[in-house]
C-alpha positions as CSV (number, residue, x, y, z in Angstrom):
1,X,125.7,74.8,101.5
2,X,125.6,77.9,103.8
3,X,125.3,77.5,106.6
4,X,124.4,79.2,110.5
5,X,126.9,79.7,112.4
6,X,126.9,79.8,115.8
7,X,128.8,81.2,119.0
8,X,129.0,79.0,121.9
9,X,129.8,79.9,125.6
10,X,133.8,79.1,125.0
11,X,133.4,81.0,121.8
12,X,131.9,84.1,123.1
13,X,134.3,84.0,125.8
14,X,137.3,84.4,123.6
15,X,135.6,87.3,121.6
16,X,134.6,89.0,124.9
17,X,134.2,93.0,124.2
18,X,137.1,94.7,125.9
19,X,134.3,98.1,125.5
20,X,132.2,98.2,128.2
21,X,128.8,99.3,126.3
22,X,128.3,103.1,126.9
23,X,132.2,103.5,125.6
24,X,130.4,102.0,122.1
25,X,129.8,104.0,118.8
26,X,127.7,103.4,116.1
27,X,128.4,104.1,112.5
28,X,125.1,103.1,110.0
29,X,126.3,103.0,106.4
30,X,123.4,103.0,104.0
31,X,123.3,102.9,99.9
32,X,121.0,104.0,98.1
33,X,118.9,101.8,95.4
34,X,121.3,98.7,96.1
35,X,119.8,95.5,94.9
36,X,121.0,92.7,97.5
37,X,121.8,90.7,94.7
38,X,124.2,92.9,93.6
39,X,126.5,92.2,96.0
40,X,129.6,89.8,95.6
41,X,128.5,88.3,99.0
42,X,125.2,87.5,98.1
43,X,126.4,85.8,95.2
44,X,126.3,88.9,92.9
45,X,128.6,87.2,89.8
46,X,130.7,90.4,88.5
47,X,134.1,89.7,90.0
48,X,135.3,92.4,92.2
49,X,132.3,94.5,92.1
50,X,132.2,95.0,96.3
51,X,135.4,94.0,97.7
52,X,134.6,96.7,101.0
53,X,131.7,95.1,101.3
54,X,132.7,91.4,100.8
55,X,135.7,92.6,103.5
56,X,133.1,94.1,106.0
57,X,130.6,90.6,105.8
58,X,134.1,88.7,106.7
59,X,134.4,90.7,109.7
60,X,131.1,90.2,111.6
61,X,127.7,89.0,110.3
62,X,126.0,88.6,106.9
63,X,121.8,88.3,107.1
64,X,120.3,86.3,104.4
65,X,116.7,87.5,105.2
66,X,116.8,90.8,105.9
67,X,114.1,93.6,104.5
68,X,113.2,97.1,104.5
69,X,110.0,97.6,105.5
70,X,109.0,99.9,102.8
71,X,110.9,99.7,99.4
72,X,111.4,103.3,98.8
73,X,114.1,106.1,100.1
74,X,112.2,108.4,102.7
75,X,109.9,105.9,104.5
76,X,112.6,103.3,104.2
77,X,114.9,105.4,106.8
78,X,111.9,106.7,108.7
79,X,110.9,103.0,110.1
80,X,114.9,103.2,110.6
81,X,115.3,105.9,112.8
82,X,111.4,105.3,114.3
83,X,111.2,101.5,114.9
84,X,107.2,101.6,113.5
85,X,105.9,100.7,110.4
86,X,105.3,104.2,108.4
87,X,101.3,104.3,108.8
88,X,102.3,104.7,113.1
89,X,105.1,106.7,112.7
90,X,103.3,109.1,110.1
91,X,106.0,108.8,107.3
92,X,104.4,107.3,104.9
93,X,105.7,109.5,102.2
94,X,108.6,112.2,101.4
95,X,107.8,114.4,104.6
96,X,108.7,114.4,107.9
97,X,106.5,113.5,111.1
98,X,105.0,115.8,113.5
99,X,104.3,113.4,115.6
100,X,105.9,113.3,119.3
101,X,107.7,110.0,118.8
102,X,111.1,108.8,120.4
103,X,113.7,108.2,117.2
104,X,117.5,106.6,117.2
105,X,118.6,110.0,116.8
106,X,117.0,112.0,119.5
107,X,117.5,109.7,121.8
108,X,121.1,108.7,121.1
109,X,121.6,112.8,121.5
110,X,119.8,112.7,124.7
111,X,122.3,110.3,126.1
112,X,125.2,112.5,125.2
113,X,125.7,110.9,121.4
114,X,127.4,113.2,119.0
115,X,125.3,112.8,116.1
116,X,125.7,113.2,112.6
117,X,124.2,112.7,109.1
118,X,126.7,112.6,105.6
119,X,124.4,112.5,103.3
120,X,120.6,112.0,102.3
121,X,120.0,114.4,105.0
122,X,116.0,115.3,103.8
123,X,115.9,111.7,103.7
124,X,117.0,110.5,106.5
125,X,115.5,113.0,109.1
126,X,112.7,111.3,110.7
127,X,111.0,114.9,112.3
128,X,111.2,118.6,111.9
129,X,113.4,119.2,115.3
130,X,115.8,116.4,114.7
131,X,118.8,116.7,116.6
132,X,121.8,116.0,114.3
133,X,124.9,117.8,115.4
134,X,126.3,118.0,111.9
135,X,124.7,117.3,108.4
136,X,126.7,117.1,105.4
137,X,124.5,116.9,102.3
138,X,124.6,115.7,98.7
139,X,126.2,119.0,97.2
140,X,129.1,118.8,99.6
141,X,130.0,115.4,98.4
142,X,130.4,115.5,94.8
143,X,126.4,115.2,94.4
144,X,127.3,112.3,96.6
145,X,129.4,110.4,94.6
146,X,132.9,111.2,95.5
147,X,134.9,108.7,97.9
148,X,137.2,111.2,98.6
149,X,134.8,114.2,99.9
150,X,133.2,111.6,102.2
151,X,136.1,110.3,103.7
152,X,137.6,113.8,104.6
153,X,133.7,115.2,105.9
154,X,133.9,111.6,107.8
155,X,137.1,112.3,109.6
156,X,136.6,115.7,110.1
157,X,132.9,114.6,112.1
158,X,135.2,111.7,114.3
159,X,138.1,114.6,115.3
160,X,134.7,116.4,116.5
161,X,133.6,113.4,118.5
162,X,137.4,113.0,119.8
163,X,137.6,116.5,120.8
164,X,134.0,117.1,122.5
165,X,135.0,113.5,124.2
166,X,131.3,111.9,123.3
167,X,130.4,108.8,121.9
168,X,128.9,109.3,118.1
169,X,126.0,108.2,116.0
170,X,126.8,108.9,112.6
171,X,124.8,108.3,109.4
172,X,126.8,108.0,106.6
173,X,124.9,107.6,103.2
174,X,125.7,107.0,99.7
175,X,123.4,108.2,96.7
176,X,125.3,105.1,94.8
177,X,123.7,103.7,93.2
178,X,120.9,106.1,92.6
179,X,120.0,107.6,89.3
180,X,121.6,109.1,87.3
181,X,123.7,106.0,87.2
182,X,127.6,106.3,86.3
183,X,128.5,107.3,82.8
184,X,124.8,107.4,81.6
185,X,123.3,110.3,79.6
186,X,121.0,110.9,82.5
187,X,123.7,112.0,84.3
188,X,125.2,114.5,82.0
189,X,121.6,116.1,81.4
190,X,121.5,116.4,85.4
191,X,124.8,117.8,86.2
192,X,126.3,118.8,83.1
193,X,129.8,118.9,82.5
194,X,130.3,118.6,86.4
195,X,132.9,116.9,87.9
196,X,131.4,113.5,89.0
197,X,133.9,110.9,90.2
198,X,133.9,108.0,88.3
199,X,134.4,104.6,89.8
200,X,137.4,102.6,89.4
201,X,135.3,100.2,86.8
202,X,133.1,100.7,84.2
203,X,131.0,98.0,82.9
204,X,129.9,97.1,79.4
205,X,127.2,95.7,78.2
206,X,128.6,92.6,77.7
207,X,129.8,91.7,80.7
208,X,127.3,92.1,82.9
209,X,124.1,89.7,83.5
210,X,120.8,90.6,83.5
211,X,118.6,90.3,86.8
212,X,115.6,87.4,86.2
213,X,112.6,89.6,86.5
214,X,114.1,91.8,83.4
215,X,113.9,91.0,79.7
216,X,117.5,90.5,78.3
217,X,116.9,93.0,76.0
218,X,119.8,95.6,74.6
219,X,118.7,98.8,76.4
220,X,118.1,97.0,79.2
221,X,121.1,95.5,79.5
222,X,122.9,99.0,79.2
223,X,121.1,100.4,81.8
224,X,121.7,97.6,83.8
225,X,125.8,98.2,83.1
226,X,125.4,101.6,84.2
227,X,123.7,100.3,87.5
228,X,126.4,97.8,88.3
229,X,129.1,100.6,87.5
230,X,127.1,103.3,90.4
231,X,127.4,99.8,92.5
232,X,131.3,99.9,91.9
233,X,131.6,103.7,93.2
234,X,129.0,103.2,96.0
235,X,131.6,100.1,97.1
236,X,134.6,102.2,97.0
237,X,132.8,105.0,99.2
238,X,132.3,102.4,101.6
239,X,135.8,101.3,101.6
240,X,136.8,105.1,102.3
241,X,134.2,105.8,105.3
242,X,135.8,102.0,106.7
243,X,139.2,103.7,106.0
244,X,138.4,106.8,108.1
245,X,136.7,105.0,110.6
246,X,140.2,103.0,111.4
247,X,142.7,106.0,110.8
248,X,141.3,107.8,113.3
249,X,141.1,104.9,115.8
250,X,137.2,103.9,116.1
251,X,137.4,100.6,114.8
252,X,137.4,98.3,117.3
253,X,134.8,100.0,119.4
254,X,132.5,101.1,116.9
255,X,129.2,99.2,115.8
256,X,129.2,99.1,111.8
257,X,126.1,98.4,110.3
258,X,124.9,98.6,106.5
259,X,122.6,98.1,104.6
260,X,120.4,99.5,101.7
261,X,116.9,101.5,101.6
262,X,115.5,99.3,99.2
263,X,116.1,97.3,95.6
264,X,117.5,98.6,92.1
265,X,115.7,101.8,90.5
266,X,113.9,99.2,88.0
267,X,111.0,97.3,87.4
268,X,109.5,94.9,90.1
269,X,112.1,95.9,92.3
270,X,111.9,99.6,94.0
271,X,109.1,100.9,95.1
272,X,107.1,97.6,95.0
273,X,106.7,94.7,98.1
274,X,108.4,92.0,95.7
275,X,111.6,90.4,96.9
276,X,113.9,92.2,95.0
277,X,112.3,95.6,96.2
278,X,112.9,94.8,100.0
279,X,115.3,92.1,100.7
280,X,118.6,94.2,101.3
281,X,122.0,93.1,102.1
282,X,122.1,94.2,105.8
283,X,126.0,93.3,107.3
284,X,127.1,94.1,111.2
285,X,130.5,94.5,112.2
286,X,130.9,94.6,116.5
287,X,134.8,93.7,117.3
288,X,134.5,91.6,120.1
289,X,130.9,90.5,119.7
290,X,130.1,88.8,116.3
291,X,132.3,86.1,115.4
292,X,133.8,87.3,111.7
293,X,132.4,85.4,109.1
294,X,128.8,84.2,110.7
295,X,126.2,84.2,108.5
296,X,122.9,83.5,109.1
297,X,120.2,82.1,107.1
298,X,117.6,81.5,109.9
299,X,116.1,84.5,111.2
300,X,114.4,87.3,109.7
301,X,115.5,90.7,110.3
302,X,113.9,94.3,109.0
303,X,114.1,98.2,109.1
304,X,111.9,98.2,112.0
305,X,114.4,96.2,114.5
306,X,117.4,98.6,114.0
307,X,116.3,101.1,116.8
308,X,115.8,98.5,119.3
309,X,118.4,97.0,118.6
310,X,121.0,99.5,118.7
311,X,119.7,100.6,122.1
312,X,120.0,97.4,123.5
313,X,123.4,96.9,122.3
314,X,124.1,100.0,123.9
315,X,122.2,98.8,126.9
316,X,119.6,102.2,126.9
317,X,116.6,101.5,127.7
318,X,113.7,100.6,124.6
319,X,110.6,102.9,124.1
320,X,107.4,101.2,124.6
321,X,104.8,100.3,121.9
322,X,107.3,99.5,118.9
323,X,106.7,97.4,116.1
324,X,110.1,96.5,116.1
325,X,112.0,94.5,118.5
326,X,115.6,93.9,119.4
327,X,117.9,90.9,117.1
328,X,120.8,91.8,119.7
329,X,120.4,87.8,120.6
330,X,120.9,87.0,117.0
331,X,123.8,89.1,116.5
332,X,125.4,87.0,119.9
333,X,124.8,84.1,118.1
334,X,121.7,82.7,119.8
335,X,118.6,81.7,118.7
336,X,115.3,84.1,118.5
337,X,112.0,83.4,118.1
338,X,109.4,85.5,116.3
339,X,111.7,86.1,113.0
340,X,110.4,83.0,110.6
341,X,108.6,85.6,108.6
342,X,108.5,89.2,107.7
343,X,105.6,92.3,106.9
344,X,106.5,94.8,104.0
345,X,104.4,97.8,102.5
346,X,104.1,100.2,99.9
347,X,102.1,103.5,100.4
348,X,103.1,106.1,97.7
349,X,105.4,107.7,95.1
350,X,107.4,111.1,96.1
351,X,104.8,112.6,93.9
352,X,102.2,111.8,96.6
353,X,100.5,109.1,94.1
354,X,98.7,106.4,96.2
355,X,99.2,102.0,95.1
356,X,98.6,100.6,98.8
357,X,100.6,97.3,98.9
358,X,101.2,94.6,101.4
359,X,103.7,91.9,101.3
360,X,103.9,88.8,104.2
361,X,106.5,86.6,102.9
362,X,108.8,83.5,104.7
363,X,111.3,81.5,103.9
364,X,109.4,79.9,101.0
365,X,106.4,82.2,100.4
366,X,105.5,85.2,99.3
367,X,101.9,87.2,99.4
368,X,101.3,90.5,98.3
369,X,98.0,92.4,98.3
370,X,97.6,95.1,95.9
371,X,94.6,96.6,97.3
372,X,95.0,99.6,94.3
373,X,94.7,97.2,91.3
374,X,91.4,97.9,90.1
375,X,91.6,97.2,86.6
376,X,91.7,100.9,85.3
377,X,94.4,102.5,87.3
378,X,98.0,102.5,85.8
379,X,100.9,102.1,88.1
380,X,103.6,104.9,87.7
381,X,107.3,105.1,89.8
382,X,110.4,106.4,89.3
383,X,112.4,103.2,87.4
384,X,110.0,104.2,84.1
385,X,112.0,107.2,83.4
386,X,114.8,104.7,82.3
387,X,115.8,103.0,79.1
388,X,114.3,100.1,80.3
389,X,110.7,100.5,81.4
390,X,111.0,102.2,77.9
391,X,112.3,99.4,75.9
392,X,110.0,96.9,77.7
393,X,106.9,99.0,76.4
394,X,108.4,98.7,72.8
395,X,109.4,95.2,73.2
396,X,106.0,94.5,74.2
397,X,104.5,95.1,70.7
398,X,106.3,92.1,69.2
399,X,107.1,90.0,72.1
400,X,104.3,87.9,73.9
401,X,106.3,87.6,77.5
402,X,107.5,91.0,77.4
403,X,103.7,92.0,77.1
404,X,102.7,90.0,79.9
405,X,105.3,91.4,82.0
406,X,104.1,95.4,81.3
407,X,100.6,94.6,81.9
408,X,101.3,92.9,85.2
409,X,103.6,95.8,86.8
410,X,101.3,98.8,85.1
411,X,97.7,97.2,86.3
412,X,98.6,94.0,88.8
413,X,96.3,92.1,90.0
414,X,94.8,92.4,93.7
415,X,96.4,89.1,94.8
416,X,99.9,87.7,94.2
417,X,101.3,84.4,95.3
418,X,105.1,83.7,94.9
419,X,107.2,80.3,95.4
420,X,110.1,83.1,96.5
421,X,112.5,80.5,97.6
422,X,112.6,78.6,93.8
423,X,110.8,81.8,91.9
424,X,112.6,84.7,93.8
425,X,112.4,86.9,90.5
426,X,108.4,86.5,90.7
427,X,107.9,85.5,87.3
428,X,104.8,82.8,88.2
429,X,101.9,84.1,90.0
430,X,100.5,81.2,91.8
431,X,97.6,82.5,93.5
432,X,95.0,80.7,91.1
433,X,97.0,77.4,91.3
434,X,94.7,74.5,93.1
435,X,97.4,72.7,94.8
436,X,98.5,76.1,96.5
437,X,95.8,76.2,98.4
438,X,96.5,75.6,101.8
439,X,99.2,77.9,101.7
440,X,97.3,80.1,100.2
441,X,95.1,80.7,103.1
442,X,97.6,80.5,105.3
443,X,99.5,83.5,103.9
444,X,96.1,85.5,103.3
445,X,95.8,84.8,107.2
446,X,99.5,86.3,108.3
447,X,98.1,88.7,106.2
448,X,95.1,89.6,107.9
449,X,97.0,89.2,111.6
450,X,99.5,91.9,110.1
451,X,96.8,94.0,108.9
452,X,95.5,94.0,112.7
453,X,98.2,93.7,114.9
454,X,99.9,96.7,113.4
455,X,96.7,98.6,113.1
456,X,97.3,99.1,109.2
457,X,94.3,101.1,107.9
458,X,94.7,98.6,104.8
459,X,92.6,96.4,106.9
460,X,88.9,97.1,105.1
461,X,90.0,97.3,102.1
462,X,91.7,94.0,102.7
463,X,88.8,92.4,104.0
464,X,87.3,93.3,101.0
465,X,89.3,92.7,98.2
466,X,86.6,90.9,96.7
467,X,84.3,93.1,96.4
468,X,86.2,95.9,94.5
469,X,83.9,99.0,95.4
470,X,84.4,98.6,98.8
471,X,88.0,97.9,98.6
472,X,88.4,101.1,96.4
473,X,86.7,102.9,99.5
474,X,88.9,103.0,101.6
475,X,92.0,103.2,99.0
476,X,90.4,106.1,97.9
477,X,90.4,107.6,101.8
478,X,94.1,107.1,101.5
479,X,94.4,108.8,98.4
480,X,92.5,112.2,99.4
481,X,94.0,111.8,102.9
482,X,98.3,112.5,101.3
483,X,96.7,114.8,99.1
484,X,95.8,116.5,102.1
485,X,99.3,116.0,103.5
486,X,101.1,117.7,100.4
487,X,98.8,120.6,100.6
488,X,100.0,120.6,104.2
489,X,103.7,120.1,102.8
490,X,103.6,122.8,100.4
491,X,103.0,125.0,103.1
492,X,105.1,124.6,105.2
493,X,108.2,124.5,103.0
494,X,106.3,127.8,101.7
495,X,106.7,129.3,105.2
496,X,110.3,128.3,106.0
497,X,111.2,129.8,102.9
């Protein structure tokens, strides 16, 4: 059974920091499209398939219940670097905020930070005057795939940090594992006959197991392969940023954190407020601090906590008005209220295609309100360009579940209602069951106190999710309004150029 572990006095005594706090550095190591199950820690089944990982959970703290507020790449790392959910921060979609708002990386830069970004650069820049000291991007790194090209643009960015005597902030992102996935034929209509490194494994078909909320179908289980074989290289890359971190003598005063922006490219997973689309494997590594191997399987931890938190652990002072808040307590081993339950969202695609959703899920339960599902309208994202989604529509012709399973992720229904903790692959929609009612209702009301407290402008439409023209109002005010943004977003990348 796992189990909390925590520090007491005598314990964090013998793991006193020998750093005092503004000597700290903090290195963020993200993947990209990492499914939290498919990590050996969290009980991922492939042998071998994260041993970097697997070392770096031994050597702090592995969260159990730890999200991303928004379950896709841009507005993932925005709540990251902002500490507010995307409708306050204004990145609710693949642009950057104009918005005079404090983030990690201006502030960390303000306080004499080196900063620096390898990787997802676009993506990871939460406003147009960001102040990263060195970007590295995607072309640089073997189309961010090659171990080798981050370690070297990893060391080069600490012998900077050595030289200009300055603590560092550093960003270090994988595009593992990301589409095109390793090996696949995606990858060679992409990029050609260009050398991509290839990871150490590759997996068959065979041997690897399908996740729950997938058919077990041939084409997807090949696409699946290919996923677990970008999960491989994304692994080793971690295992060379670790490597460069300790050559050049950062270990044991630098904060390690990873995690990923959201769930697998597939399916009810990316892109979507389901478990698998926002529960991420989040590990913290702070020599001195965390005793190595705590895991913790109490609180609830998200996207939106990691800028308070790494100013308090830094001891800087904590803007005002965040949705977030700091789990430095947690991460000392001491217990926190306020984390028995966690708020998620979906806004829209990179093509600037609105599906409003809202997720309030705990330990047990899961809620989501899909305030788009209107019976006509057909939801489209980025894991249908795969064999899967593909194979799924032809299944469907024949096969009775497979058919249930496209209707549901291309129309939904306005409400869900998931047993997560026995039915985390949300394959049993319980929301018309009569013995869920009480906690029904109680979930619709987190809901609603969500809705308000953040001041989501989901709230009417929630309010009226019975009555469907006056919930398509206001989801039809969101649409017109990132239209609006896009027109705006054209331009400007029209000027710059």
């Amino acid at each position: 059974m796992i189990r909390f572990v925590y520090l007491s006095l005598l314990s964090l005594s013998l793991f006193a920091c020998s750093q005092t706090p503004d000597q700290l550095n903090v290195l963020l190591i993200t993947a990209d499209d990492l499914n939290c199950s498919s990590v050996g820690a969290y009980g991922c089944t492939l042998k071998n398939i994260t041993p970097n990982l697997d070392k770096l959970s031994q050597s702090g703290i592995r969260f159990n219940h730890a999200h991303v507020n928004v379950a896709v790449c841009q507005p993932s790392r925005g709540v990251l670097a902002t500490g507010l959910y995307s409708h306050n921060s204004g990145i609710e979609g693949f642009y950057h905020t104009s918005k005079n708002i404090p983030t990690v990386i201006n502030t960390l830069h303000a306080n004499g930070f080196l900063t620096g970004v390898i990787g997802k650069v676009e993506h990871s820049t939460p406003t147009y005057d960001t102040p990263w000291d060195v970007k590295i991007d995607m072309p640089e790194l073997g189309m961010g795939r090659d171990k080798e090209l981050y370690y070297n643009s990893i060391v080069d960015f600490f012998k900077q940090a050595k030289a200009e005597g300055k603590p560092f902030y550093l960003m270090a992102n994988s595009h593992d594992p990301h589409r095109p996935f390793s090996g696949s034929d995606d990858e060679l209509k992409r990029w050609g006959e260009k050398d991509i490194r290839a990871p150490a494994k590759i997996y068959d078909p065979s041997e690897v197991k399908v996740p729950g909320f997938l058919p077990d179908i041939p084409q997807v289980r090949k696409e699946v392969a290919e996923y677990y074989s970008s999960v491989k290289r994304c692994d080793e890359t971690v295992g060379r940023i670790l490597d460069a971190l300790e050559q050049e003598g950062f270990a044991d005063n630098t904060v390690v954190m990873f995690l990923s922006d959201n769930g697998m490219a597939f399916p009810f997973a990316k892109t979507n407020c389901y478990l698998h689309g926002t529960n991420t494997p989040w590990l913290v590594r702070w020599p001195g601090a965390i005793m190595p191997g705590t895991i913790d399987n109490e609180h609830f931890v998200s996207g939106k906590d990691f800028f308070p938190t790494i100013l308090d652990i830094l001891n800087l002072p904590i803007p005002n008005k965040l949705d977030g808040f700091s789990f430095k307590d947690v991460l000392l081993g001491k217990k926190q209220a306020g984390r028995k339950d966690v708020y998620t969202q979906f806004y829209m695609t990179s093509g600037y295609r609105t599906f409003p959703m809202r997720c309030v899920q705990n330990e047990q339960y899961g809620y989501i309100f899909n305030a788009w599902s209107d019976g006509d309208k057909a939801f489209k994202n980025e894991s249908q360009h795969g064999y899967t989604w593909k194979a799924m529509k032809k299944y469907a012709e024949t096969d009775s579940l497979v058919n249930k399973r496209v209707l549901l992720f291309s129309n939904r229904v306005v409400e869900e209602f998931y047993d997560f903790k026995n039915d985390p692959d949300a394959l049993n929609n319980l929301i018309d069951d009569p013995d869920y009612v009480p906690e029904i209702r109680k979930m619709q009301e987190l809901m609603e106190l969500s809705l308000r407290e953040s001041n989501d402008p989901l709230l009417n439409a929630f309010l009226s999710r019975y009555d469907k023209d006056k919930m398509q109002e206001t989801v039809n005010a969101i649409q017109e309004e990132a239209y609006q943004r896009k027109a705006i977003e054209r331009k400007r990348k029209k000027k710059k150029k």
